[in-house]
C-alpha positions as CSV (number, residue, x, y, z in Angstrom):
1,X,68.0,90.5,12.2
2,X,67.3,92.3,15.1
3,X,65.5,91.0,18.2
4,X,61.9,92.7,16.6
5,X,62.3,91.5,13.3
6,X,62.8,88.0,14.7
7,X,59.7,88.1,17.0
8,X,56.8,86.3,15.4
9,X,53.8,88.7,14.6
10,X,50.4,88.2,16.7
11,X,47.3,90.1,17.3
12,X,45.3,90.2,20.4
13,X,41.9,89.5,21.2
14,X,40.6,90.3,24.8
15,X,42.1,92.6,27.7
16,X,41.5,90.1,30.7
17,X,41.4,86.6,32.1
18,X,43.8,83.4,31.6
19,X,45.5,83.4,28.3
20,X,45.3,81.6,25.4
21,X,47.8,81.3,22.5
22,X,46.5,79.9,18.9
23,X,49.7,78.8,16.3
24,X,48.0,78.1,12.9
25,X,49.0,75.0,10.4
26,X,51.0,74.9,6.8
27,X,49.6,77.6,4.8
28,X,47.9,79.3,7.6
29,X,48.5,82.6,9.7
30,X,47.0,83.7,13.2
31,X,43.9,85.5,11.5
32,X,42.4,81.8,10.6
33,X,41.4,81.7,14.4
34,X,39.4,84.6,14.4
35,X,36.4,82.8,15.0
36,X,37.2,81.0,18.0
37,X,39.2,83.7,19.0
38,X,36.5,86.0,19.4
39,X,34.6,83.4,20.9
40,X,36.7,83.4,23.8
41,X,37.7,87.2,24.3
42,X,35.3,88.5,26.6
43,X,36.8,86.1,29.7
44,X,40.3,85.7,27.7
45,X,43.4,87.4,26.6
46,X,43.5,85.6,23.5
47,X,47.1,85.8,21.1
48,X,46.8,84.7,17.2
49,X,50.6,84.3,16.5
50,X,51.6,84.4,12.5
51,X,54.4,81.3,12.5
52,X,57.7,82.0,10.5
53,X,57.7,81.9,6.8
54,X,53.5,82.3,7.1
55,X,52.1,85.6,7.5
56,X,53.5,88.7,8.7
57,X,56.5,86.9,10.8
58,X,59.7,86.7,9.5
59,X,60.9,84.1,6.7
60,X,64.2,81.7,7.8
61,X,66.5,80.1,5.7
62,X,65.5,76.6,6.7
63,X,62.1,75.2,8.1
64,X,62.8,73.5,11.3
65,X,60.4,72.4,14.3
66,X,62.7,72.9,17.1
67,X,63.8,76.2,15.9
68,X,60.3,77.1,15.5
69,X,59.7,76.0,18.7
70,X,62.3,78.0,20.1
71,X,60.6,81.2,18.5
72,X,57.5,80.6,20.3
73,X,59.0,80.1,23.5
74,X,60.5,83.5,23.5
75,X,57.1,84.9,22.4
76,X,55.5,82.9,25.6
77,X,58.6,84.5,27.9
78,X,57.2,87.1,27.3
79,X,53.8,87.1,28.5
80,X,55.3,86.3,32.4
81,X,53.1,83.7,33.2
82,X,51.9,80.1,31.5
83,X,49.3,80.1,28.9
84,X,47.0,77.4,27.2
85,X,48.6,76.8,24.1
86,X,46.4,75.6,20.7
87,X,48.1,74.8,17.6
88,X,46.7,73.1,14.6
89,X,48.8,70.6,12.4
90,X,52.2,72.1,11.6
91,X,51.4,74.6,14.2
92,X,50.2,71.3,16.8
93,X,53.8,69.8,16.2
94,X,55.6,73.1,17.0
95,X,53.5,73.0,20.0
96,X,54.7,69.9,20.9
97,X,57.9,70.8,20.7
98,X,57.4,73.4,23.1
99,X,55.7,71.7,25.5
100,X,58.1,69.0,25.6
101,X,61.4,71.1,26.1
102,X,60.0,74.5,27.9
103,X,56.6,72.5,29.6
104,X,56.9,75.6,32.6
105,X,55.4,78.1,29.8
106,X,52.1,76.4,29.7
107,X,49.1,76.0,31.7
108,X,47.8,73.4,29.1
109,X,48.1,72.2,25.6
110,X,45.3,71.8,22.6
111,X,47.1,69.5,19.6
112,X,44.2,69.7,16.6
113,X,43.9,67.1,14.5
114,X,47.9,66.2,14.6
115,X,50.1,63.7,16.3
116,X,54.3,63.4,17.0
117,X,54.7,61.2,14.1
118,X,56.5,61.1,10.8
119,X,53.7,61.3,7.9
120,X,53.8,60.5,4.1
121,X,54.4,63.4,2.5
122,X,53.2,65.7,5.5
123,X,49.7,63.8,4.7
124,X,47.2,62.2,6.4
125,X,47.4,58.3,6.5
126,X,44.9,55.8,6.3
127,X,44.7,52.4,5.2
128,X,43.3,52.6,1.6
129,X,46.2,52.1,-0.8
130,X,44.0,53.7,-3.1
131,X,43.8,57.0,-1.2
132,X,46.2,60.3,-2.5
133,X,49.3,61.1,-0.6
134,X,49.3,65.0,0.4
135,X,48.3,67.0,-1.7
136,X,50.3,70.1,-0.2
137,X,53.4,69.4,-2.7
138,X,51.0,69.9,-5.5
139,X,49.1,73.2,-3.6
140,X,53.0,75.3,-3.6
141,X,53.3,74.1,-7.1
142,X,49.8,75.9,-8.1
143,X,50.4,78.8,-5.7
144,X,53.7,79.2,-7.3
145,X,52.6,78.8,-11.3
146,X,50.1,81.9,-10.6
147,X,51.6,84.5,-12.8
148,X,51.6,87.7,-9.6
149,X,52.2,90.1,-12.2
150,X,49.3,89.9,-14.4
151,X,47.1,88.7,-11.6
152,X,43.8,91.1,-12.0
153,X,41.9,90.1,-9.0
154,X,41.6,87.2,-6.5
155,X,38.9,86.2,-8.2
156,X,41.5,84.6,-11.2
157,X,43.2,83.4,-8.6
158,X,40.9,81.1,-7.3
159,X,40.2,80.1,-10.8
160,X,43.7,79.3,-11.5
161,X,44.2,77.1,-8.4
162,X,41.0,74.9,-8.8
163,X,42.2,72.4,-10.8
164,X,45.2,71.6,-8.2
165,X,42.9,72.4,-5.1
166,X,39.2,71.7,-5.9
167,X,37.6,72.0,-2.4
168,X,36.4,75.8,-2.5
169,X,37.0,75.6,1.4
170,X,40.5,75.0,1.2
171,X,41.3,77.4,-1.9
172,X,39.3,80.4,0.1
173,X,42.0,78.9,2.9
174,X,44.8,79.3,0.6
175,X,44.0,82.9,-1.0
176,X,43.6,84.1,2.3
177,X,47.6,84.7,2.2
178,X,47.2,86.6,-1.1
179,X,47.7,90.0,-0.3
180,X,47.9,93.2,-2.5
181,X,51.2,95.4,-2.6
182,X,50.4,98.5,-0.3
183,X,50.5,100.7,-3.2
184,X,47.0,98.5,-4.7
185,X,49.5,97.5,-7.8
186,X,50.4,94.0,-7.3
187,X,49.8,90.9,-5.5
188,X,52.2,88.8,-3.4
189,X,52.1,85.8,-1.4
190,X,52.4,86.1,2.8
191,X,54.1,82.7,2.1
192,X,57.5,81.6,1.9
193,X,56.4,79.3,-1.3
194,X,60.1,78.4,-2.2
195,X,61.3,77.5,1.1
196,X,58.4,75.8,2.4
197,X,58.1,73.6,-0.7
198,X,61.6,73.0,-0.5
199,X,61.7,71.5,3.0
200,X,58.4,70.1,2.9
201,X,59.8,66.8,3.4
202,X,60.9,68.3,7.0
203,X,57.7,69.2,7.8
204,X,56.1,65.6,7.8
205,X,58.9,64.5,10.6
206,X,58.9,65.0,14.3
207,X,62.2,65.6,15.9
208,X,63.0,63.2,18.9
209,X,62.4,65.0,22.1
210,X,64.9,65.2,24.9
211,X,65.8,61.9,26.2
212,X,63.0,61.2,28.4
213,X,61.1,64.6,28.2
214,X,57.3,64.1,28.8
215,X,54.8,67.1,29.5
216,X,53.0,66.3,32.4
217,X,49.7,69.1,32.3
218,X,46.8,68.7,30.8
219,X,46.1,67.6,27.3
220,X,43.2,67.7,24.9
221,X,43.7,66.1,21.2
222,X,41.3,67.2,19.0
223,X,40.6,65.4,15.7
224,X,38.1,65.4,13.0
225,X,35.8,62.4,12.4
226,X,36.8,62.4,8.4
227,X,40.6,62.5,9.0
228,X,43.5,60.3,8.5
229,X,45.7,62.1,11.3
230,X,45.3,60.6,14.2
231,X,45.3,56.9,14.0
232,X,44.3,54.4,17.1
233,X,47.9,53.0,16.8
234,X,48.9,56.4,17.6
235,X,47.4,56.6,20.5
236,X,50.8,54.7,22.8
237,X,53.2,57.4,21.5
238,X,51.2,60.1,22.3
239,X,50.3,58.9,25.9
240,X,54.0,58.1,26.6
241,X,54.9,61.8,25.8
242,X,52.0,63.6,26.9
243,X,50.8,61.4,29.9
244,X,47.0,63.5,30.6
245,X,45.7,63.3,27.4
246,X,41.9,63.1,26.3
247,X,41.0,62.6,22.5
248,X,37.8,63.8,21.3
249,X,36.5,63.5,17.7
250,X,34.0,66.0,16.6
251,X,32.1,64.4,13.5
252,X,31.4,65.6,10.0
253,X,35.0,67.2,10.1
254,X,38.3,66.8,8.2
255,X,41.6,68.0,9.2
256,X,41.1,71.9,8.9
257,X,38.2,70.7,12.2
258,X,37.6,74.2,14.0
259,X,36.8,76.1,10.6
260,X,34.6,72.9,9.3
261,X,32.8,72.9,12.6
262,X,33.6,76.2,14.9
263,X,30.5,76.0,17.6
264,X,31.7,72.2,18.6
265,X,34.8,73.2,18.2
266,X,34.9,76.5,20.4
267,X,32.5,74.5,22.6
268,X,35.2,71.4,23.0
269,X,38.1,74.2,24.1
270,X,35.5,76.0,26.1
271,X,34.7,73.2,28.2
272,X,38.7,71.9,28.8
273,X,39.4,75.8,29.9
274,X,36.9,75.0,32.0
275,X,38.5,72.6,34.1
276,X,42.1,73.7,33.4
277,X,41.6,77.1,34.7
């Protein structure tokens, strides 16, 4: 590849003021933070990045945090100066990474509703033995059985994912990555479907940080009420790594938190800029 066809893709909101960075979760691509995005653009230069695999960015050969990480440090680079950086599930753990091996390209960080642990299945946990593991294994699988070719509109396509995914708020999530060929004759996935259910197993871990590697700046963790994420015995591995950390919980939300409740949400980051900046 050349150096611009390894460069992730992003969009910009905003022409002035501190910036702001936004790295979606599995599934996901920068457009899901519109919202808040444009909530924050008339005193922001706000960046929507697509991560690898997802989107328009490029698809690897492996899925790997650190070398994700390493992609969004050379996006940062090039901004010449430190930004707040916001990433949501996968996208909080690439974040992470970041912060904990290049911590002079940020101003801040904003982890949503994710923490540097190894989970079930790239699940949420919780304590009822009853209670599904992920679900995501079984999303590729659906996304994958959709027959492209004789796909008429997106409309069979959320038909033929209900069974698999039943909330209507995660499906529209999911189609959102359903695009039509240029030419109007055929649908493909922005998704590396193959690859990302191969190494799914990769993405529930968290790669040890440099010995001793902390990020020192400001913090905020932001979960959802509903969610199995972020645990209270979590809470010691989290303030050993990333010392100036505040948790808040924002109620009647699950783990997809800023589309399930955007004003508190935008609100929350509104008010750690705040302070931060």
């Amino acid at each position: 590849m050349t150096d611009d066809e390894e460069r992730l893709h992003g969009r910009v909101l905003g022409e002035r003021g501190p910036r702001v960075v936004f790295v979606h979760g599995l599934f996901g691509q920068g457009k899901n933070w519109t919202t808040i995005a444009k909530g924050l653009a008339d005193d922001h230069r706000v960046t929507l990045l697509d991560l690898p695999n997802h989107g328009h960015s490029p698809w690897t050969d492996r899925v790997d945090y650190v070398d994700m990480a390493g992609l969004l440090a050379a996006e940062l680079e090039s901004y010449g100066e430190p930004v707040t950086l916001v990433g949501h599930s996968m996208g909080g753990k690439v974040s992470m990474q970041l912060a904990l091996r290049r911590p002079e390209l940020l101003r801040a960080l904003v982890v949503v509703d994710i923490a540097p642990v190894e989970y079930p299945l790239q699940g949420g946990r919780t304590e009822d033995p009853d209670e599904e593991a992920s679900p995501f294994a079984a999303f590729i699988a659906a996304m994958r059985e959709i027959d492209l070719t004789a796909l008429a509109s997106r409309t069979d396509a959320d038909a033929a994912l209900r069974t698999a995914v039943p909330s209507r708020m995660v499906r529209s999530f999911l189609l959102q990555s359903l695009s039509r060929e240029e030419d109007g004759d055929g649908w493909h996935w922005r998704l590396n479907l193959e690859l990302l259910g191969r190494d799914l197993g990769e993405l529930r871990g968290f790669p040890d940080p440099p010995p001793g590697a902390a990020f020192e700046g400001p913090v905020l963790w932001i979960a959802g009420s509903n969610s199995h994420y972020i645990l209270p015995e979590d809470r010691d591995h989290m303030d050993e790594l990333f010392p100036s950390t505040r948790l808040v919980r924002i109620n009647d939300a699950g783990h997809w938190v800023h589309s399930e409740q955007p004003e508190v949400f935008l609100a929350t980051l509104r008010r750690f800029l705040d302070v931060v900046e």
